[in-house]
C-alpha positions as CSV (number, residue, x, y, z in Angstrom):
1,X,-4.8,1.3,-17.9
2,X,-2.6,1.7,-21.0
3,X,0.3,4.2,-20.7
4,X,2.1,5.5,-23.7
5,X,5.5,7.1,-24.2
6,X,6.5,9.1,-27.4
7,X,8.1,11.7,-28.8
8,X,6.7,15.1,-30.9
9,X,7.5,13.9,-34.1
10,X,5.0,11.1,-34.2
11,X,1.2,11.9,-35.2
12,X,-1.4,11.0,-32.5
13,X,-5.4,12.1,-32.3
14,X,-7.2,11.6,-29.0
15,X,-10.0,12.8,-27.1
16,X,-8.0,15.2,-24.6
17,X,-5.0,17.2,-24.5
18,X,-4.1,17.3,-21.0
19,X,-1.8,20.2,-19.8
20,X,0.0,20.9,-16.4
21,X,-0.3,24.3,-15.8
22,X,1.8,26.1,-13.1
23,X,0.4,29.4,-11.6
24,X,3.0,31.7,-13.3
25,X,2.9,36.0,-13.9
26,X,1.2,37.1,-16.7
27,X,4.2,37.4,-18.8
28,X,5.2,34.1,-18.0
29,X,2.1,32.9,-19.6
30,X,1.7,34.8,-22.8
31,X,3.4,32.6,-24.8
32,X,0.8,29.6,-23.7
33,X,-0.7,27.6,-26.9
34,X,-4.1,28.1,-24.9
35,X,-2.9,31.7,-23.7
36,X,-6.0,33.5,-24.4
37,X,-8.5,30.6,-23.1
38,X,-6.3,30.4,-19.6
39,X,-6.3,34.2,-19.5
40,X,-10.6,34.0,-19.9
41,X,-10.4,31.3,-17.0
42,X,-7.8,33.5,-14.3
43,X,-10.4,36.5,-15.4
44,X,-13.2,34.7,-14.0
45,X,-11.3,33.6,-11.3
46,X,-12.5,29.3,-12.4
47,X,-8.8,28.2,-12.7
48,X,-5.9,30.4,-11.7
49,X,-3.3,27.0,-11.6
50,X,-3.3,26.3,-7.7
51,X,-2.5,22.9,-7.1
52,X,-5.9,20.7,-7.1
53,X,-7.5,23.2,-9.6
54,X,-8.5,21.3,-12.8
55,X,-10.7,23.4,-16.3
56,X,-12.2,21.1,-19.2
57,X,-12.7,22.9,-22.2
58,X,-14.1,21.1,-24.8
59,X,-14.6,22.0,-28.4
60,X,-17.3,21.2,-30.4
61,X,-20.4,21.6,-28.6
62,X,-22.4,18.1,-27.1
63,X,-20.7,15.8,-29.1
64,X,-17.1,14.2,-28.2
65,X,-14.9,16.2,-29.7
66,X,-11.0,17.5,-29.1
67,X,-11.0,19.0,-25.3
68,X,-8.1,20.4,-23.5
69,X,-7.6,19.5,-19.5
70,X,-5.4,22.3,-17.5
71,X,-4.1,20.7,-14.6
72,X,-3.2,23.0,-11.7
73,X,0.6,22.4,-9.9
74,X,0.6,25.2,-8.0
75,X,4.0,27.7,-8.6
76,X,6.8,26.3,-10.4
77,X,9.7,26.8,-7.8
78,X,7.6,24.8,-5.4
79,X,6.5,21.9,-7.5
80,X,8.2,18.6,-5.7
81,X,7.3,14.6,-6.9
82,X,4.8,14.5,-4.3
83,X,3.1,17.8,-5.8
84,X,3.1,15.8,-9.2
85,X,1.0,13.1,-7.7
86,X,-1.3,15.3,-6.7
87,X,-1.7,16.4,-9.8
88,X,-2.1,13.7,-11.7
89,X,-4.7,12.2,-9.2
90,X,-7.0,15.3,-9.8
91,X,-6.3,14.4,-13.5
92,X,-7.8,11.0,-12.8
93,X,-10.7,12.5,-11.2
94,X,-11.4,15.3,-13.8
95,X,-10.9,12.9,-16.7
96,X,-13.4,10.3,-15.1
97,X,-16.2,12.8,-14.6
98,X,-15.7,14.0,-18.5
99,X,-15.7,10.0,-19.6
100,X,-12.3,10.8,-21.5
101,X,-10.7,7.7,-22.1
102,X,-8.2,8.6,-24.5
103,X,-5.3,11.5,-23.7
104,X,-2.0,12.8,-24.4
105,X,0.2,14.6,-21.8
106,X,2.6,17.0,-23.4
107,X,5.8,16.3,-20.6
108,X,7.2,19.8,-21.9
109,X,4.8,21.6,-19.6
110,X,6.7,20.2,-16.6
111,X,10.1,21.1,-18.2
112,X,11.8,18.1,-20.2
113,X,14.9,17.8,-17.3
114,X,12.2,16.7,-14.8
115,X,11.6,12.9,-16.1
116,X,11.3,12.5,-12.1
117,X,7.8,14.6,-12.0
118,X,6.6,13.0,-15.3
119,X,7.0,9.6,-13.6
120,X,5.1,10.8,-10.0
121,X,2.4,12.5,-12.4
122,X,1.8,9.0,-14.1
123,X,1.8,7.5,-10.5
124,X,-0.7,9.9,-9.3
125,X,-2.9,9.1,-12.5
126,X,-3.2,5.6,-12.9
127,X,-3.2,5.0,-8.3
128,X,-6.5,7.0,-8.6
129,X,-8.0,5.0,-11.4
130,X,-8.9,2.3,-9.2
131,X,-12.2,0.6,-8.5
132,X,-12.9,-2.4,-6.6
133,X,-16.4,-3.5,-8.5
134,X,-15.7,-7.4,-8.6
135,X,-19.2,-8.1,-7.1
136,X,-21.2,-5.3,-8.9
137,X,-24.0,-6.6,-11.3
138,X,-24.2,-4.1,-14.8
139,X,-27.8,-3.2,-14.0
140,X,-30.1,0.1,-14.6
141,X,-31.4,0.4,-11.4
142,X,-32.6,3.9,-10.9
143,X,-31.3,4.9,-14.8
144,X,-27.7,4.7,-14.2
145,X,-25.7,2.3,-15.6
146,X,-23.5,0.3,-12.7
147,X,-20.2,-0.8,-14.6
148,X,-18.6,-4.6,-13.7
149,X,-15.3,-4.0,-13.5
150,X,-12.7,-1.3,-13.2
151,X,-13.3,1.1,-16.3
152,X,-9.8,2.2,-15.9
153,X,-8.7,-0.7,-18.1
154,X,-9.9,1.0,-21.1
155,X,-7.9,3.9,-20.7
156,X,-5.1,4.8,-23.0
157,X,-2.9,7.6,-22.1
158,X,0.2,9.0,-24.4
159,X,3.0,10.7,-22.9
160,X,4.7,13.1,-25.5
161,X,8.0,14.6,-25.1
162,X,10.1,16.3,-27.8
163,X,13.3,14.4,-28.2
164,X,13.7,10.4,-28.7
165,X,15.8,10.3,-25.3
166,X,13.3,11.6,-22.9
167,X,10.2,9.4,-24.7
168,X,13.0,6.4,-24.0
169,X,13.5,7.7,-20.2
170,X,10.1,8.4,-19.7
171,X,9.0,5.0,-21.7
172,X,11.0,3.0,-19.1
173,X,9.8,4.8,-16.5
174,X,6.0,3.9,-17.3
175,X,6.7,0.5,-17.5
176,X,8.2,0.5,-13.9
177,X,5.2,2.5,-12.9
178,X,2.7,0.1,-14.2
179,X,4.4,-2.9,-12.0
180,X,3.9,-0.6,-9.2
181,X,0.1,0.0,-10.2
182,X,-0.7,-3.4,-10.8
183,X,1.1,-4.7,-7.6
184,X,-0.5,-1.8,-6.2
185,X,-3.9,-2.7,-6.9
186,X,-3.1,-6.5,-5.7
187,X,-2.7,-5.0,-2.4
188,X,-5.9,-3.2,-2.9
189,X,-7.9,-6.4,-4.2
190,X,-7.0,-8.6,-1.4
191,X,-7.8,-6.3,1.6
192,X,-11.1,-5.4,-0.1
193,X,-12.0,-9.2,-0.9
194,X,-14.9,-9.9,1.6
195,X,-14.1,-12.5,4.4
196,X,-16.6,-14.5,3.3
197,X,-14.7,-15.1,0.2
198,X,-11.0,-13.7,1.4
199,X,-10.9,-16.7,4.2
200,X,-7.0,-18.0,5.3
201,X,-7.4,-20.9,2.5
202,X,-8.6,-18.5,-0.5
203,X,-5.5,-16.1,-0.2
204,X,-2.9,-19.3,0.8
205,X,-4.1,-20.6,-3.5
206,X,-4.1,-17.1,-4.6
207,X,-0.4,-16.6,-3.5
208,X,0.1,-19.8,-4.9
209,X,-0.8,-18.7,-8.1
210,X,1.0,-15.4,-8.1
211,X,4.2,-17.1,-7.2
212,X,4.1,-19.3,-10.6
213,X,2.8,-16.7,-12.4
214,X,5.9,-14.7,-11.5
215,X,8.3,-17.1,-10.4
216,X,8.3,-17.4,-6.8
217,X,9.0,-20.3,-4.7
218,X,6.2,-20.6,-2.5
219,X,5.5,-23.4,0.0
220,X,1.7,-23.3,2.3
221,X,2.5,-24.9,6.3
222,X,-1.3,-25.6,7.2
223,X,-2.5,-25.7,10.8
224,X,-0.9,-29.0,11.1
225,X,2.8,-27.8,9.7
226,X,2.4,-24.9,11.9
227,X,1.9,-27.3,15.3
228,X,4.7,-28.9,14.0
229,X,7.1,-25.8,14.4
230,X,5.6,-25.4,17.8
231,X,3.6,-21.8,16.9
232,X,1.4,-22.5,19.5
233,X,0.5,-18.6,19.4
234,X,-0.5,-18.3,16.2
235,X,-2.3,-21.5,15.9
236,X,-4.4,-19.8,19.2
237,X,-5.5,-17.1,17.6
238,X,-7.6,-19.1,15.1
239,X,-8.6,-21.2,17.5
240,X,-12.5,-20.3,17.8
241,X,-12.7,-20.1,14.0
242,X,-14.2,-23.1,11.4
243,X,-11.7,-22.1,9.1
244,X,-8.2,-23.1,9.1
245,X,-5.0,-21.1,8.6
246,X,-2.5,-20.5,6.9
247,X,0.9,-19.4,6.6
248,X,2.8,-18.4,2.8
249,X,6.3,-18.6,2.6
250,X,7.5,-17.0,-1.1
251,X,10.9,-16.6,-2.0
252,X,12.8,-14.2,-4.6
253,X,16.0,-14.8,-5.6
254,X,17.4,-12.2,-7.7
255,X,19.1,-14.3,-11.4
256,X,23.0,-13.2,-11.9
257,X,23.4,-11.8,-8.4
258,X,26.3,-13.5,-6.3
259,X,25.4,-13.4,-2.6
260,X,22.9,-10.8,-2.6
261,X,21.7,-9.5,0.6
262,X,18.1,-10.8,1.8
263,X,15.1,-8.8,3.1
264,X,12.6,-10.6,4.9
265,X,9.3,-9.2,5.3
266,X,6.4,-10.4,7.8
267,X,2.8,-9.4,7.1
268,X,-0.4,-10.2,9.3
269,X,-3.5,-11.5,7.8
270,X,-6.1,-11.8,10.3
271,X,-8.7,-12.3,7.0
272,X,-11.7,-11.3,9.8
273,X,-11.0,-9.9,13.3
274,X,-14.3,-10.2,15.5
275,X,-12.1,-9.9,18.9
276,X,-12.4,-13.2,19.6
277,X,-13.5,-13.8,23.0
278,X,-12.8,-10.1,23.8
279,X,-15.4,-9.4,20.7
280,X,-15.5,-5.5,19.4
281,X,-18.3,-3.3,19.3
282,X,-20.5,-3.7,16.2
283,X,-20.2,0.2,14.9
284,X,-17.8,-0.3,11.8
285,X,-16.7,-3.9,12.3
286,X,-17.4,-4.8,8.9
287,X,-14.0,-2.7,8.0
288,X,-12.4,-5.7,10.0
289,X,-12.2,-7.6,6.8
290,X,-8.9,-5.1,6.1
291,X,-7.3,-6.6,8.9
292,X,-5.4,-8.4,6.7
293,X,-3.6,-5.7,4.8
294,X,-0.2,-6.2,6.4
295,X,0.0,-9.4,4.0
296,X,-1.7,-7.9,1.4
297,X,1.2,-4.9,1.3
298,X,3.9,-7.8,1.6
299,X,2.3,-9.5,-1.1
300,X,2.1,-6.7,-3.4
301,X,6.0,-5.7,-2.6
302,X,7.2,-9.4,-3.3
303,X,5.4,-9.8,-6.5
304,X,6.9,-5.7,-7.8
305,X,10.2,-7.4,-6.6
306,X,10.0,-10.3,-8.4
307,X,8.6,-8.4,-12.0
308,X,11.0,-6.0,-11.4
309,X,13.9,-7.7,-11.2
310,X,15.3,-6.7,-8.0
311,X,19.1,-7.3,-7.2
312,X,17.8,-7.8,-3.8
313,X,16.8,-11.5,-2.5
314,X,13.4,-11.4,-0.5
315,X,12.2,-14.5,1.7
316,X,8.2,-13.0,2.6
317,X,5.8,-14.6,5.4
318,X,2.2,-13.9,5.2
319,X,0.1,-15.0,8.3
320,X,-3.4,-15.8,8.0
321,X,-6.2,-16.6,10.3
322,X,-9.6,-15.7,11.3
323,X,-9.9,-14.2,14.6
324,X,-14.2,-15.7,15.5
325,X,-15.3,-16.4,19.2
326,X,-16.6,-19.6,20.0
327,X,-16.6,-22.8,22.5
328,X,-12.8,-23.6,22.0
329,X,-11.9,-20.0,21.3
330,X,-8.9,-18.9,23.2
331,X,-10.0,-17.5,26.5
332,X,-8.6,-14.3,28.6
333,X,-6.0,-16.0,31.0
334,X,-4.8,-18.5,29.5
335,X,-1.0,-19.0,28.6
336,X,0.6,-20.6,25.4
337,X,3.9,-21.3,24.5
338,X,5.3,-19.7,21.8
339,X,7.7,-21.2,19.5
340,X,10.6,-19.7,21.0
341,X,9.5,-21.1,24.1
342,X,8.7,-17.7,26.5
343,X,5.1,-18.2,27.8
344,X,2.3,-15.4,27.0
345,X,-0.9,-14.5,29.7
346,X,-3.5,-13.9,26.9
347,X,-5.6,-10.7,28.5
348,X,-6.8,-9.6,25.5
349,X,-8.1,-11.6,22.6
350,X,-8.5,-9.0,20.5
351,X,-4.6,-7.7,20.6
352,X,-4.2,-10.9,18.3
353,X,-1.8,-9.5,15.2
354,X,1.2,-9.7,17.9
355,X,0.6,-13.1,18.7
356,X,0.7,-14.4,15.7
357,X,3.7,-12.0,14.5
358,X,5.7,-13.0,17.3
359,X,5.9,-16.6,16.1
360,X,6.4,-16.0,12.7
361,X,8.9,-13.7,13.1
362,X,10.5,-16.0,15.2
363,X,10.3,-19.0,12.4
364,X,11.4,-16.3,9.9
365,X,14.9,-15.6,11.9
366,X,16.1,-19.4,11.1
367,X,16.6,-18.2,7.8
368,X,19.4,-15.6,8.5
369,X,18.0,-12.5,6.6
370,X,20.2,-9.2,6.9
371,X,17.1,-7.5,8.4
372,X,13.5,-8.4,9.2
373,X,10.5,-5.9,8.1
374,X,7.4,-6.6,9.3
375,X,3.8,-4.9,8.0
376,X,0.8,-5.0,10.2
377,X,-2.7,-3.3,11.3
378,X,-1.6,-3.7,14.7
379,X,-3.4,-1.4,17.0
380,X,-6.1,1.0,16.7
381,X,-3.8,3.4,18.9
382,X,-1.5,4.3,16.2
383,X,-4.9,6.2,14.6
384,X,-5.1,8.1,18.2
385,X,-1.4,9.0,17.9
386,X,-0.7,10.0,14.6
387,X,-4.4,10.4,12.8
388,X,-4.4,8.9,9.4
389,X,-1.3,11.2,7.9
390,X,1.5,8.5,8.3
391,X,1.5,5.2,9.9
392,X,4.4,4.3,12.6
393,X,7.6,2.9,12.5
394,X,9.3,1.5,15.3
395,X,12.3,-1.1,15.8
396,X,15.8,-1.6,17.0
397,X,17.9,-0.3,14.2
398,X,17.4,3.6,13.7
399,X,19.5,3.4,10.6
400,X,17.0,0.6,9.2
401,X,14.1,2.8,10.8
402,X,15.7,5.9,8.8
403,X,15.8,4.3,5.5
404,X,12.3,3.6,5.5
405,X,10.7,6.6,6.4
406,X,13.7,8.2,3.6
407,X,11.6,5.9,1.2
408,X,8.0,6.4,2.4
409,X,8.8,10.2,2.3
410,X,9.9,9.6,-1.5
411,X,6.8,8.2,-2.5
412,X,4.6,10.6,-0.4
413,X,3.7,7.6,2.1
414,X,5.1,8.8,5.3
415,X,6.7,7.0,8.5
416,X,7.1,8.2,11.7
417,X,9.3,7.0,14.0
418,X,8.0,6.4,17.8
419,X,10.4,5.3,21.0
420,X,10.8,1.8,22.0
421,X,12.5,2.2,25.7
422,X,12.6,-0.9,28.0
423,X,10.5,1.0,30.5
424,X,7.1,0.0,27.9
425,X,7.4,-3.4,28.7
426,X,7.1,-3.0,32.4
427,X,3.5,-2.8,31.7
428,X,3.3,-6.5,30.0
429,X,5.1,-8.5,32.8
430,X,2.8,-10.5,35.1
431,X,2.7,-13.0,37.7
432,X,1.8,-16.2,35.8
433,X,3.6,-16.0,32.7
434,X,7.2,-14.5,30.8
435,X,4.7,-11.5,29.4
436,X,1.2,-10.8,28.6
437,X,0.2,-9.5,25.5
438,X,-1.8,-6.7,26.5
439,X,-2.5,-4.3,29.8
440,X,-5.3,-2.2,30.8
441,X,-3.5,1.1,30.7
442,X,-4.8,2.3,27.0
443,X,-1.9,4.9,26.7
444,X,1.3,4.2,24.2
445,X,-1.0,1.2,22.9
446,X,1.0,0.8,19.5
447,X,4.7,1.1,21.3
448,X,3.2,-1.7,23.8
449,X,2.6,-3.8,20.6
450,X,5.9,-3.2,19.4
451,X,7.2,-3.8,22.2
452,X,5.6,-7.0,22.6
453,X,7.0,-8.0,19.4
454,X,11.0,-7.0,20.1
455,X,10.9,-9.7,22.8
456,X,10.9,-12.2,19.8
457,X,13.9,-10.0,17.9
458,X,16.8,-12.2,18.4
459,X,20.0,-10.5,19.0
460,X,22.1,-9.0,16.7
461,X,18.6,-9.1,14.4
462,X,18.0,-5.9,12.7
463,X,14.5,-5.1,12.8
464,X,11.9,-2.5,12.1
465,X,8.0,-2.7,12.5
466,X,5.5,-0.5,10.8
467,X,1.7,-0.6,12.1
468,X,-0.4,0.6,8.7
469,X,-3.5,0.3,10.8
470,X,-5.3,3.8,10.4
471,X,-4.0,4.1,6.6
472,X,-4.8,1.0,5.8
473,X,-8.2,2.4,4.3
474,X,-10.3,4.7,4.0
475,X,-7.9,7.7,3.1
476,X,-10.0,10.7,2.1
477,X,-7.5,13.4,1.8
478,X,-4.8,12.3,-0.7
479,X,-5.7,12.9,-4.2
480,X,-4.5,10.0,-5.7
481,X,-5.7,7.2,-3.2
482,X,-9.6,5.7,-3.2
483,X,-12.1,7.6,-1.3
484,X,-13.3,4.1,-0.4
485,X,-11.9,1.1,0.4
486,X,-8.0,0.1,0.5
487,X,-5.7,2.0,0.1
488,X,-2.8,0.1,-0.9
489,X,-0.1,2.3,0.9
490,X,3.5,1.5,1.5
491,X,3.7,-1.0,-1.2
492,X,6.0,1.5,-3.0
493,X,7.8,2.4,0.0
494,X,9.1,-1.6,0.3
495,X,10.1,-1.7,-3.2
496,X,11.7,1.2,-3.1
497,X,13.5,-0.1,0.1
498,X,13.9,-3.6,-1.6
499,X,15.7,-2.0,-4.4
500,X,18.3,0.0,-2.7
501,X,19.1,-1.9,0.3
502,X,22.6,-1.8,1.2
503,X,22.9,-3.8,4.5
């Protein structure tokens, strides 16, 4: 998708006029360009300007001709950034059903001192404009026409403001917006890839070619390299599989920037997660192919870092393996040491994200970061808890914890914070071994994985952990997010994180 920034004076046609509209008195409204055709649609009670609400009015009968989109915000003194994403996913939406691939947003609707909705609107437009149709055929099955590829990428939108300075703000605003979009969708490609075709190796020469596309030092430790470093936990969880694993290690360092502070970030990428040995019920298991999302979202933040220019170094670790059952398959009871040498009872095969976290997080302490974020589909508990309205954050620095969920609530992808007291790990100790990684008392099941995890923080370490699991995909009631598929949540919130982070 193409997105546009100028300013009144220049000449434009396209197919659509598109117009926020805010729900405003009568009075208020009189003065409208379209004032008598939005006082026809609040007669007939069709489009009134709540939030969500969306008209197409087209002139010229059948034919394409000039149209005009009103785009409901809801009242004025309300509106917020978050509200502007709304809005311009039910932009999206409208404008797909009318095929309108060419449009012009006036910004003067929204008030020209609000360069900060302008931006979210364009966020909320282009996030809803994607399609994952990589493996669709263009066919006419049925007399519809199935596309190949996202038809997004035809799109053109303008945004038109009335002064020079505001089409420059809002010019470099788009810009950033379409890293974000692009990254975005990244995210959204990888955890949608089927594991047939997403395996360990397939994403280990994908991030390979990212990282010289956008110059990233990357560097691949196969199973081999990881037995080396002693990750005997992570090299057990792809144990039973055919396929090997891999871990990525990709590096930003910021140009110009004397001893800038580093963010690490930690993503698991379990490419297919059967249970292992401890195999999960059929119903849905296909969805298991997004188990890998945590280093899908890592990836996507790295790469916005990198193309963005960041003043912030990032060292990222993305962990992939295929969790299958078979002969050699790690087995319930047995015990591996892990690389920082405390001893784990496996009693549950299928709590596997923590295992092979908890080595790589311990390999990705050696390089001294100023705090260590890691992203994972940990546990389906944290869908009990908190439904699929925010994921959860947990960790041992609250003002680390508080930054992020400061971030995620910017970008309308929220965090919430959950208790990590001692007493959890009670629950893990056992006879045979320093911990286990799992007990049979399904209550607090995501603070038992984090949990799990802080006993390979180092001290003096600051750490936060956020399990995406439930939002991962299938989000139906955001606007501006697929139906279908990945979501490609909390990308934003790292880059935003990335980008201001202080220390």
């Amino acid at each position: 998708m193409q997105l546009e920034s100028t300013h009144s004076q220049t000449t434009i046609s396209v197919e659509c006029e598109i117009l926020p509209v805010f729900q405003t008195q009568d009075r208020e409204s009189a003065n409208h360009p379209y004032a008598d055709i939005l006082r026809k649609l609040k007669h007939t009670e069709t489009f009134t300007g709540k939030l969500g609400q969306t008209a197409f009015v087209r002139f010229g009968g059948k034919d394409k001709a000039e149209s005009v989109l009103f785009v409901g915000c809801g009242p004025k003194d309300e509106f917020t950034e978050e509200k502007a994403r709304v809005a311009g996913g039910h932009t999206w939406s409208k404008l797909a059903t009318e095929k309108t691939h060419l449009g012009a947003i006036k910004t003067s609707f929204f008030g020209d001192d609000h360069a900060a909705w302008i931006r979210a609107f364009a966020e909320g437009l282009v996030l809803n404009a994607y399609q994952f149709h990589k493996y669709l055929n263009t066919s006419k099955a049925e007399g519809k026409t199935v596309a190949r590829g996202p038809s997004a990428k035809k799109c053109r939108f303008i945004f038109v403001s009335q002064t020079r300075e505001l089409a420059d703000q809002v010019r470099s605003d788009l810009e950033d917006v379409s890293v974000l979009y692009e990254s975005v969708n990244l995210t959204r490609d990888w955890s949608n890839e089927p594991s047939n075709i997403g395996t360990p190796e397939f994403y280990a020469k994908e991030a390979q070619k990212l990282a010289k596309k956008y110059g990233l030092k990357c560097k691949l430790l196969n199973e081999a390299a990881a037995k080396r470093e002693k990750m005997d936990l992570y090299l057990a969880v792809g144990q039973g599989s055919e396929r090997e694993g891999y871990i990525v290690q990709l590096e930003y360092n910021p140009k110009g920037v004397k001893k800038p502070k580093t963010v690490c970030l930690v993503g698991k990428g379990i490419t297919f997660d059967s249970g292992g040995i401890s195999i999960k019920p059929s119903l849905r298991m296909e969805e298991m192919k997004h188990d890998m999302t945590g280093a899908a979202t890592v990836m996507g933040a790295v790469v916005a870092a990198a193309r963005l220019q960041l003043t912030t170094r990032v060292i990222a670790f993305i962990g992939m393996a295929e969790n299958m059952p078979s002969g050699i398959a790690t087995q319930p009871g047995n015990i591996i040491r892990t690389r920082s040498g405390k001893t784990v009872e496996i009693i549950n095969t299928d709590a596997e994200g923590r295992l092979i976290l908890a080595d790589i997080l311990d390999y990705a302490q050696d390089f001294k970061p100023d705090c260590v974020v890691d992203v994972a589909t940990l546990t389906g508990a944290v869908g009990v808890a908190l439904g699929k309205q925010c994921a959860a954050i947990l960790g041992n620095d609250d003002e680390l914890i508080a930054d992020l969920v400061k971030r995620g609530a910017e970008k309308g992808e929220r965090l919430w914070q959950l208790p990590l007291w001692d007493e959890y790990f009670e629950d893990m100790k056992t006879d045979h071994a320093d911990m286990r990684n799992s007990c049979n008392d399904s209550n607090g099941g995501t603070i038992r994985g984090a949990i799990f995890l802080k006993q390979f923080i180092r001290k003096g370490v600051s750490w936060a952990h956020m399990d995406i699991a439930s939002m991962a995909n299938g989000l139906t009631s955001v606007s501006y997010l697929p139906k279908k598929g990945a979501s490609g949540i909390y990308v934003r919130t790292l880059v935003d994180f990335i980008a201001n982070y202080k220390g």
